[in-house]
MIVEX-651461 format. One record per residue: x, y, z of N, C-alpha, C in turn; residue in one letter. Coordinates in steps of 0.2 Angstrom, whole numbers, plus 5000, padded with zeros to 4 digits. Example, Ala and Ser with C-alpha at 12.3 -4.5 7.8 and 13.67 -1.06 7.14 Angstrom:
REM residues 2
506649725039506249785039506649845039A/506449895035506849955036506450005039S/
REM end
This chain:
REM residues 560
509047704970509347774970509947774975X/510547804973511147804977511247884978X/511647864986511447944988510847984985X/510447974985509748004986509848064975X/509948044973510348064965510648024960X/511047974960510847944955510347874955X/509947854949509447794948509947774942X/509847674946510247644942509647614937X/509947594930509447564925509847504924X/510047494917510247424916510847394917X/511247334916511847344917512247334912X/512747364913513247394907513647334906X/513747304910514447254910514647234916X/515047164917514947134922515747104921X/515847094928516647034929516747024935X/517546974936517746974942517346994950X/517847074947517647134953517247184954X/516647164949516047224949515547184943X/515347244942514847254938514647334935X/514447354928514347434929513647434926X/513547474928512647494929512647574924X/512247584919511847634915511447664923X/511447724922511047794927511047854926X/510547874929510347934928510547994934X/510848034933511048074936510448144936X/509848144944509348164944509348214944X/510148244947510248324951510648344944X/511148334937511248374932510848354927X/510248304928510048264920510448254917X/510948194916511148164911511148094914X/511448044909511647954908512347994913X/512647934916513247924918513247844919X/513747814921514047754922514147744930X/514047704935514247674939514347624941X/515047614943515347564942515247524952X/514947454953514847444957515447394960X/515647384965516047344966515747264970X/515347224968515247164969515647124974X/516447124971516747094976516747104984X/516547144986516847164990516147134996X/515847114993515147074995515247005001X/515746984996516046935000516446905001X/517046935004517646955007517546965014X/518146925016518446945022518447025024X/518247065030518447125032519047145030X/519547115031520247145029520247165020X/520147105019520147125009519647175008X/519147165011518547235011518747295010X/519047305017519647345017520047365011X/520347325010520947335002520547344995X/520047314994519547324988519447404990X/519047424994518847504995519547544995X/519847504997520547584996520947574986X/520847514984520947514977520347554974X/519647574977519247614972519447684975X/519347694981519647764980520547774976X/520647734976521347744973521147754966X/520647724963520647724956520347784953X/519747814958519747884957520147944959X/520747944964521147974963521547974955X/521547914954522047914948521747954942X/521247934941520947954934520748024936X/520548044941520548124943521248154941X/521948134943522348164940522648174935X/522148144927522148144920521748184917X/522048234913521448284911521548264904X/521348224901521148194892520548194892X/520448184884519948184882519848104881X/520148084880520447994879520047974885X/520247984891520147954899519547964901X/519147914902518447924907518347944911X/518048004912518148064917517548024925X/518048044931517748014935517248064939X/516648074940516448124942516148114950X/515948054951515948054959516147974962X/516247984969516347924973515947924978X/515447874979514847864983514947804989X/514747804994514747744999513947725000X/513847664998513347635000513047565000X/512847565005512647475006513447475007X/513747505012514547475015515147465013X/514947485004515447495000515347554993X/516247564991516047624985515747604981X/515347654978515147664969515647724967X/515647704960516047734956515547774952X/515547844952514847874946515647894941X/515247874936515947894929515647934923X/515847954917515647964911515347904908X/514747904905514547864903514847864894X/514847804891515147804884514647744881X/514347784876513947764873514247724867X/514147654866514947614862515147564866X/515247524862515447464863516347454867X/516347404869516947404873517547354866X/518247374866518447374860518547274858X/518247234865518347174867517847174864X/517247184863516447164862516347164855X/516947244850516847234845517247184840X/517847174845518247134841517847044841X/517347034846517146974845516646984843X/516147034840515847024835515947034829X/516447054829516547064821517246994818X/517646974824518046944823518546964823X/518647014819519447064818519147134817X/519447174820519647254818520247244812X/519947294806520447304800521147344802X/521747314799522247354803522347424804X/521947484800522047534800521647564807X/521047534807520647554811520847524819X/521147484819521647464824522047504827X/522447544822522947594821522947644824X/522347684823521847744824521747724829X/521247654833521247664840521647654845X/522247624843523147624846523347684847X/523147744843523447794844523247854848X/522247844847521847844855522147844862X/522247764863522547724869522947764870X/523447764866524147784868524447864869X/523847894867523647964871523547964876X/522947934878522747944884523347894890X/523747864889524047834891524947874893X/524847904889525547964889525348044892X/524548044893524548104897524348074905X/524247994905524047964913524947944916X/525447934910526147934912526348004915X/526348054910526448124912526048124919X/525648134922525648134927525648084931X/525948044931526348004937525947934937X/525347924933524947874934525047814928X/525147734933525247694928524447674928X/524247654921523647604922523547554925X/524047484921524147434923523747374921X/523147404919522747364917522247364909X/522847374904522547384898522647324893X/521847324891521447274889521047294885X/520947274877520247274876519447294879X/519547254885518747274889518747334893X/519347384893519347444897519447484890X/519747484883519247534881518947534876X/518547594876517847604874517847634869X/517447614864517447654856516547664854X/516547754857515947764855515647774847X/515147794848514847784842514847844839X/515147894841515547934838516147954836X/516447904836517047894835517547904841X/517547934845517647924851518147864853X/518747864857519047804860519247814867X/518947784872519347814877519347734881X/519847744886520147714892519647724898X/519947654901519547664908519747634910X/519547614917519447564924520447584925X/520347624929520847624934520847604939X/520547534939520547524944521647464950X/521647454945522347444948523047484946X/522747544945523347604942523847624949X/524447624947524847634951525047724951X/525047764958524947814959525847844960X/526147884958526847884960526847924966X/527147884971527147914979526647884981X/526347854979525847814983525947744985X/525647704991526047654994525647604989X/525747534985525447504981525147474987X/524247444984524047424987523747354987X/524147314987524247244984524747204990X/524547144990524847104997525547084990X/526247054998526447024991526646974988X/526746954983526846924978525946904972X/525746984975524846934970524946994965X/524646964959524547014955523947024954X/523847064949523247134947523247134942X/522647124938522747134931522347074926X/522447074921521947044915523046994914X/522746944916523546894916523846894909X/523446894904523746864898523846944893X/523647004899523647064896524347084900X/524647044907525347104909525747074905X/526347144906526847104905527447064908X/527847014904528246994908528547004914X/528947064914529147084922528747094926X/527847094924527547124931527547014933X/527446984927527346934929527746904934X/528446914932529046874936529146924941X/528746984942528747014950529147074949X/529147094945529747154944529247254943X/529547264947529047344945528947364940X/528247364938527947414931528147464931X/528347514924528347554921528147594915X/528147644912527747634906527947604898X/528347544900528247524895527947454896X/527747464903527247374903526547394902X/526247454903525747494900525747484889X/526347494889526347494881526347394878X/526747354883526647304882525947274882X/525647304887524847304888524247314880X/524647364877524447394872524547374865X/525347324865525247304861524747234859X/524647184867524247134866523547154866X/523547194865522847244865522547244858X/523247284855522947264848522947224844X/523647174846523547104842522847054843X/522547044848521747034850521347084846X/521447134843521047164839520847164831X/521547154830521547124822521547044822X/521647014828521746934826521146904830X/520746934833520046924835520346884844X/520946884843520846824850521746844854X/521646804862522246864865522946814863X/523446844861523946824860524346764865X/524246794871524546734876523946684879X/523246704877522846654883523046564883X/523146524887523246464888522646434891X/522446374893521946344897522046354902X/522646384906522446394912523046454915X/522646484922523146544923524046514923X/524346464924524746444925525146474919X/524946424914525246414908525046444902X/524446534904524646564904525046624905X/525246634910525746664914526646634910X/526746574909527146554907527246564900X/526546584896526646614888527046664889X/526546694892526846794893527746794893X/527846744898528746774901529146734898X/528946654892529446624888529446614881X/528646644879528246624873528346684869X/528546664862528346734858527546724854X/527046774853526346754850526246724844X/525946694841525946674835525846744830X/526346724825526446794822525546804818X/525446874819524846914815524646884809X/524246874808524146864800523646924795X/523246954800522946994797523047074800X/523547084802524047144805524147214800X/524247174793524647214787524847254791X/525247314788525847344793525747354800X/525247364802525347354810525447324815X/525747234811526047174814526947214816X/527247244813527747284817527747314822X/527247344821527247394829526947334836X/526547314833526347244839527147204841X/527547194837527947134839528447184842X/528447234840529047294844528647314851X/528047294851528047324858527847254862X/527847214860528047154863528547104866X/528947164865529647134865529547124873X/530047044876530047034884530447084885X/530847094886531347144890530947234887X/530947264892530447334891531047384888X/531547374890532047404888532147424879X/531947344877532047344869531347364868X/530647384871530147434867530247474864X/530047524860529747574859529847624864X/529947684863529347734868528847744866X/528547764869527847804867527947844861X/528447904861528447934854528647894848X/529047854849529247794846528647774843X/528147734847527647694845527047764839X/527147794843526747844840526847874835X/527247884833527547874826527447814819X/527547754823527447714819526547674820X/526247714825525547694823525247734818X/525647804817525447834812525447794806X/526047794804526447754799525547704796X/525747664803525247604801524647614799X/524047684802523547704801523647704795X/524047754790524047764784524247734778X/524447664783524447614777525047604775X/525747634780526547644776526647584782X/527247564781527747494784528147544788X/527947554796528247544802528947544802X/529547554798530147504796530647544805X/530247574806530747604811530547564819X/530247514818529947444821530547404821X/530947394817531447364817532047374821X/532047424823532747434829532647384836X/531947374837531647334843531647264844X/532147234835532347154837532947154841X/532947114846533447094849534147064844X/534647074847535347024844535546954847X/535546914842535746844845536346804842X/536646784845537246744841536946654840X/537246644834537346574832537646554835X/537646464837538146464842538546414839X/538446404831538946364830539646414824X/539346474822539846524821539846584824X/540446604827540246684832540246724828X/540246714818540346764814539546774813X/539146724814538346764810538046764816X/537846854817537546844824536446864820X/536246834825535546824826535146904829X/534546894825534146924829533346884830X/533046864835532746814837532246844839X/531446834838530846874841530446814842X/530646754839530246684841530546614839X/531146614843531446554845532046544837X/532046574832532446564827532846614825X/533046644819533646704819533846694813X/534146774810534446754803534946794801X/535346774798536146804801536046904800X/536446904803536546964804537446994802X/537846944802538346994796538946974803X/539546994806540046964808539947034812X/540447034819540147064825540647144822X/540347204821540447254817540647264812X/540347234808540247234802539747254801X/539347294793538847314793538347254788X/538447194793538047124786537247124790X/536847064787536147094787535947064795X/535347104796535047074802534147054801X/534247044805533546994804533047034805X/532347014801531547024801531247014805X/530747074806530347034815529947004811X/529746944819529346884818528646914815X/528246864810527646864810527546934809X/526946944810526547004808526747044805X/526947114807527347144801528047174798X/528347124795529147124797529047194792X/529547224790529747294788529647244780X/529447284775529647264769530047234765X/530747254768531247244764531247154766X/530747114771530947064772530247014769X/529747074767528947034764529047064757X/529547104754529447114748529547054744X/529247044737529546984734530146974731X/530746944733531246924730531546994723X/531046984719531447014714531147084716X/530647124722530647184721531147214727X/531247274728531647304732531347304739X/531847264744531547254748531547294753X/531747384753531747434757531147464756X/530547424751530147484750529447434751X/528947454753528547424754528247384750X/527747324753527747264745527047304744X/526747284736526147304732525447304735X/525147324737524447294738524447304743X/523747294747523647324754523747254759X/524147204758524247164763524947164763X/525247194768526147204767526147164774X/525847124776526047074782526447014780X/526746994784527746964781527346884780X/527746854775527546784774527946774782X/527646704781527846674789527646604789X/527946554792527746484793527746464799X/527446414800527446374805527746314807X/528146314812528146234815527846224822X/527646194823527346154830526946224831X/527146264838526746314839527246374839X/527946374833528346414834528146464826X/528446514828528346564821529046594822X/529346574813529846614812530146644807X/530446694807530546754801531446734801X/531546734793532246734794532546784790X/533246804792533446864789533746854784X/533546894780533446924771534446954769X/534746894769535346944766535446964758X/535247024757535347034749536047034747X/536147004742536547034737536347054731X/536347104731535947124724536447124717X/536047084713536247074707535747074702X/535747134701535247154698535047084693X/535447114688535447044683535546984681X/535946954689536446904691535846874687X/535946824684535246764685535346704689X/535746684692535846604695536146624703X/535646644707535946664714535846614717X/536346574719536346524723536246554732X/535646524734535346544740535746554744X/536046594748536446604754535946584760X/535746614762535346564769534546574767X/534146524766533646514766532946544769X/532846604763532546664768531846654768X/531446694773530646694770530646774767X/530546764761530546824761529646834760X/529546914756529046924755528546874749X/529146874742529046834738529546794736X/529646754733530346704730530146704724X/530846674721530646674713531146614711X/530946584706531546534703531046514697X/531546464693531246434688531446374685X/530846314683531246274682532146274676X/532246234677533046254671532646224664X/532946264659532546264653532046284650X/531646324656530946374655530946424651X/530546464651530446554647531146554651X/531446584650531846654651532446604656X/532846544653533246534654533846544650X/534246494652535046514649535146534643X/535446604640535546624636535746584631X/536046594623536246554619536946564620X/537346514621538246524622538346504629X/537646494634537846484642537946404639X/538046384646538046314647537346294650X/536846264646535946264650536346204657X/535646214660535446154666535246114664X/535446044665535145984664534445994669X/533845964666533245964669533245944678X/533145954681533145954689533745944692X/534145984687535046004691534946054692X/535846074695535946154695536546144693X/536846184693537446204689538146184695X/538646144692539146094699539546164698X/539846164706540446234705541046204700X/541246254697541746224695542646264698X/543046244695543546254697543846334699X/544346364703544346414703544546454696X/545046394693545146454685544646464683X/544046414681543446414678543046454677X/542946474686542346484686542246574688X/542846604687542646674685542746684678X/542146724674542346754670542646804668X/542746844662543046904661542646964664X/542947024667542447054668541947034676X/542247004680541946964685542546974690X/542346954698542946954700542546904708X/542946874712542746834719542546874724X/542046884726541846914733541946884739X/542146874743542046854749541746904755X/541146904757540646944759540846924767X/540646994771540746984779540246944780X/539846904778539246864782539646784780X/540146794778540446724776540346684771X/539946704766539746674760540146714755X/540346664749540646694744540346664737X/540446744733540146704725540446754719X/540246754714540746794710540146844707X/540446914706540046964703540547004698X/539847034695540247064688540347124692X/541047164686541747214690540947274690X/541047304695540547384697540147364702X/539947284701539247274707539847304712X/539247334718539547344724539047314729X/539347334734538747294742538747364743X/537947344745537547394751537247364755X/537047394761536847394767536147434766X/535647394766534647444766534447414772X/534347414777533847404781534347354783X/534647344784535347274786535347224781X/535347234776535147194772535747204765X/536047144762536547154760536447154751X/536647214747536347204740537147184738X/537047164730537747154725537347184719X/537347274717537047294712537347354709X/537347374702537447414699537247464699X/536447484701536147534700535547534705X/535947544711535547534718534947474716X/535047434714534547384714533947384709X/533947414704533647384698533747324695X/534647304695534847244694534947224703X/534747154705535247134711535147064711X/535447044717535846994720535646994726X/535046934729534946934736535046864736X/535246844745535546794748535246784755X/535046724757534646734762534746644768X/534546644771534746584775534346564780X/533746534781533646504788533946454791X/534246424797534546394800534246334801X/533446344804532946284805532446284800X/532446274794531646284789531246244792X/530646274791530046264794529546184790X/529846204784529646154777530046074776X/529746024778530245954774530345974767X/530446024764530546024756530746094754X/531146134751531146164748530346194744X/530346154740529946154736529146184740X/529046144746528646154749528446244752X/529046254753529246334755529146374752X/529246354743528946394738528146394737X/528046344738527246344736526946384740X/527146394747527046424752527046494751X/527446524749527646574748527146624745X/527346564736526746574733525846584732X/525846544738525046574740524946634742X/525346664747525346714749525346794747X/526146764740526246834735525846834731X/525646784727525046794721524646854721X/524446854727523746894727523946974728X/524746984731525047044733525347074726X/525747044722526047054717525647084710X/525647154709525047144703525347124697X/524747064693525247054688525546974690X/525746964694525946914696525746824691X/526446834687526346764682526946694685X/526546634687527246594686527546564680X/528246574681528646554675528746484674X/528746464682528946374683529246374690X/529046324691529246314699529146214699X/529746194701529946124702530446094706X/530446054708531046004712531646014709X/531946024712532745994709533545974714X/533745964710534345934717535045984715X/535046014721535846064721536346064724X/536946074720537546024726537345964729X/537045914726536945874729536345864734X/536045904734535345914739534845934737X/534245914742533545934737533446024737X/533146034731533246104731532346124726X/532446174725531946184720531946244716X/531646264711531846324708531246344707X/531346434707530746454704530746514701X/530246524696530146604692529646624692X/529546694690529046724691529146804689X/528446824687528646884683527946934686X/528046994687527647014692527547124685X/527247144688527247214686527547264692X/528047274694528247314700527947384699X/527747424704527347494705527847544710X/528447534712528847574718529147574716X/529947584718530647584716530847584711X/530647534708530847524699530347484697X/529847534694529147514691529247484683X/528947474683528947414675528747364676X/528947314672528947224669529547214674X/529547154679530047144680530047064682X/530647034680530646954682531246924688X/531046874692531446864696531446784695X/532246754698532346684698532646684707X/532346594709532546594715532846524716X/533446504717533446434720533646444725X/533046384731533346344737533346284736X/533746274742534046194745534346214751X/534246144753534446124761535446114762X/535646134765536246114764536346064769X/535946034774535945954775535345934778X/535345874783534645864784534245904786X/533545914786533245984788533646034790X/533946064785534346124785535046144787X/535546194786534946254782534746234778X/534246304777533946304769534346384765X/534446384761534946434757534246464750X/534346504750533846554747534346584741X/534346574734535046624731534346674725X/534346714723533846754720534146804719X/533946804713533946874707533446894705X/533246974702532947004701533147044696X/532847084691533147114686532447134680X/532647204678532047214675531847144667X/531347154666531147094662531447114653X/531547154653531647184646532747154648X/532847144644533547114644533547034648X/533047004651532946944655533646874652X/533446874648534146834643534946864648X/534946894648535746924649535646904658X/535346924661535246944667535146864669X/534746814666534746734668535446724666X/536046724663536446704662536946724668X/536846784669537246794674537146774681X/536446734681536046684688536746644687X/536646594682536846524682537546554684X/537946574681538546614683538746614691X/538446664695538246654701538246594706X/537646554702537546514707538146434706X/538746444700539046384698539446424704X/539746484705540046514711539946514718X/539446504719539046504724539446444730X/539746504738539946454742539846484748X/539546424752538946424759539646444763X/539546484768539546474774539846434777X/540746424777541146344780540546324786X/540346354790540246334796539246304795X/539146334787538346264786538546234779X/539146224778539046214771538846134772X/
REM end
């Protein structure tokens, strides 16, 4: 019995620095929670000292948040020579306990408790309180549906003197963020960083930065980006924008709250994208980068309106997981809109989607080699290849550029585009700019032309990128038929092609057919993406104008 009023019963939970005990509060009748502080058992006097002024700290702090979200503190007790904490008991599991037994929270459910957190979290900012230590095991999802936050126990008080020696940190390591790691003063948006690795352990069962040991974990946090989501669907956006290192490129909180809405309800975050950083290539200063895990995908010449790059992993904005032939401003089909993504070693990389939309172009020779959401090509000579009057593709060729007078038609004219790719389009196509993203279309994109480029491909093969692809869209695509997909050699390099015929449901519903060639434009790369899209009623006309395109089709002097 403590202080002569509450009886403890079983234990709640246990760590580090305590343990929390189930009780009975003898003077209101009710459960409450008491949290006892173990550490402080055995320790030096001096630390003793510092442990006891962290608990009374933590119940001032949570004292000065009046949420429904926040585990209400309702007494502080001395006994046995140290505090107890009496708190709100929460009947439910801790959001750590459920995510390992179930393995994963489904992303919506994620969403919904992300926007929990991040209440209580922006009424513990509004008054002056940082957490600091948000994690999975601090909050609690009762069985009423209920989400609250807890254990203030290393919350930063504004005016108040930190109480911490220096150079030590506080906190769940593989939960701070980068500045608090490298020493720099938390704010609220390292509270938000907290929360996003919060919920990537949520949907992906396990913490984004943990390594074997505190060192090299610490070292993830401040040079690693996490391996992209894979079962995030749109929620993998908001996780990667508020995991941005620098806090500066976060989100705010309204920011994030917005797009957790977004995510609960199953829509693509796309306002996540403002959160990628800008990076330059450093063999041309025309195509600049934006980079969330060590790679980048052009971005268009410096003020210019050319495209920028997809966030890594989880959930890039649509326009870079739709499939090649659907509109990539608009969310892709089916309820997994989580971005394709590959692997190399322990790096994840998203590359940026330059469109040129050509609706009916059919031969888009790949401008940088994208991952998109789906790709498309076809072997040469399949369904839906070159018209009667073209000139066909020899079987695992592609069509050789031919001479300047050649190789416009009537009715055509030379583009040289500010991303520094050039190719010929018929007279009306225009460029647009969607989400940075570069179209060459007639009719805002029912017909288009898109162009795409990685730098580093992930794949020894073209070919292998499609297959890749292809596992992922099949199941996203309704309707989803292949037309042909094969090896082939382009400009001289290995390349692949593919087709594919899908039913679109968004922007332009119907039958709709896309063609894609990649190839490497030298040893492991680049890799050049060229893709057409165009509805399937007229496909004859619309493949003629591929082959068109991609006999025009010219890289980028600085990868060709």
């Amino acid at each position: 019995m403590l202080a002569g009023r509450y009886r403890l019963g079983d234990v709640l939970g246990r760590g580090g620095m305590g343990k929390v005990w189930r009780a009975h509060d003898e003077v209101l009748h009710r459960t409450v929670a008491v949290k006892e502080l173990t550490a402080g058992l055995y320790v030096a006097e001096a630390d003793r000292l510092v442990l006891h002024a962290r608990t009374q700290k933590e119940a001032r702090a949570a004292a000065r948040i009046t949420h429904p979200g926040v585990v209400t503190v309702h007494d502080v007790i001395e006994y046995d020579n140290r505090p107890w904490i009496v708190m709100q008991y929460v009947d439910g599991p801790s959001l750590a306990d459920e995510a390992k037994e179930k393995g994963d929270i489904a992303p919506r459910e994620a969403a919904r408790i992300g926007l929990h957190v991040l209440s209580a979290l922006r009424a513990a900012h509004g008054a002056g309180v940082l957490h600091r230590d948000v994690k999975p095991g601090n909050v609690l999802l009762a069985r009423d549906g209920q989400v609250l936050l807890t254990d203030f126990g290393i919350a930063a008080i504004e005016g108040d003197s930190t109480i911490t020696r220096t150079g030590e940190l506080v906190g769940s390591i593989d939960y701070l963020a980068p500045e608090r790691v490298r020493g720099g003063d938390p704010g609220p948006a390292s509270d938000l960083w907290s929360l996003g690795a919060t919920l990537y352990t949520a949907v992906e069962g396990t913490s984004p930065f943990r390594r074997t040991s505190p060192i090299s974990t610490m070292q993830a946090v401040v040079t690693e980006e996490p391996p992209a989501p894979v079962n995030a669907g749109p929620l993998g956006a908001v996780i990667t924008a508020l995991l941005r290192k620098d806090p500066a490129e976060r989100p705010t909180a309204a920011q994030t709250e917005q797009m957790l809405l977004d995510a609960m309800e199953g829509r693509e975050p796309r306002a996540a994208q403002a959160h990628v950083p800008t990076q330059r290539f450093p063999e041309d200063a025309r195509y600049g980068y934006r980079d969330g895990s060590g790679s980048g995908t052009p971005a268009g010449p410096p003020g210019s309106d050319g495209a920028t790059a997809r966030l890594p992993g989880a959930a890039t904005s649509a326009a870079a997981t739709a499939p090649a032939g659907q509109d990539r401003t608009a969310p892709a089909p089916g309820p997994a809109s989580a971005p394709v993504t590959r692997r190399a070693g322990s790096r994840w990389r998203t590359v940026l989607v330059v469109v040129v939309a050509a609706a009916v172009l059919g031969g888009a020779a790949g401008l940088l080699a994208m991952k998109y959401g789906e790709g498309s090509g076809s072997p040469a000579g399949g369904r839906g290849g070159p018209a009667a009057g073209s000139t066909p593709s020899a079987p695992g060729t592609t069509p050789e550029p031919t001479s300047p007078a050649s190789e416009i038609p009537d009715g055509w004219h030379r583009v040289d585009d500010p991303a520094g790719f050039s190719l010929v389009v018929p007279e009306g196509w225009e460029r647009q700019v969607n989400e940075g993203q570069i179209d060459y279309t007639p009719d805002n994109g029912a017909h288009r032309i898109r162009i795409s480029v990685d730098p580093d491909p992930d794949f020894d093969h073209p070919y292998l990128h499609m297959e890749n692809m292809e596992e992922q869209l099949s199941t996203r695509l309704p309707g989803y038929q292949r037309v042909g997909m094969e090896k082939n050699t382009f400009r001289d390099r290995p390349g692949a092609l593919w087709e594919f015929t899908w039913n679109e449901t968004k922007d332009h519903p119907g039958p709709r057919h896309g063609i894609d060639q990649m190839y490497y434009g030298g040893t492991g790369g680049p890799e050049y993406a060229l893709y057409l899209t165009a509805p399937q009623e007229g496909w004859e006309a619309s493949r003629e104008k591929f082959d068109i395109m991609l006999r025009s089709w010219r890289a980028p002097k600085a990868q060709q």
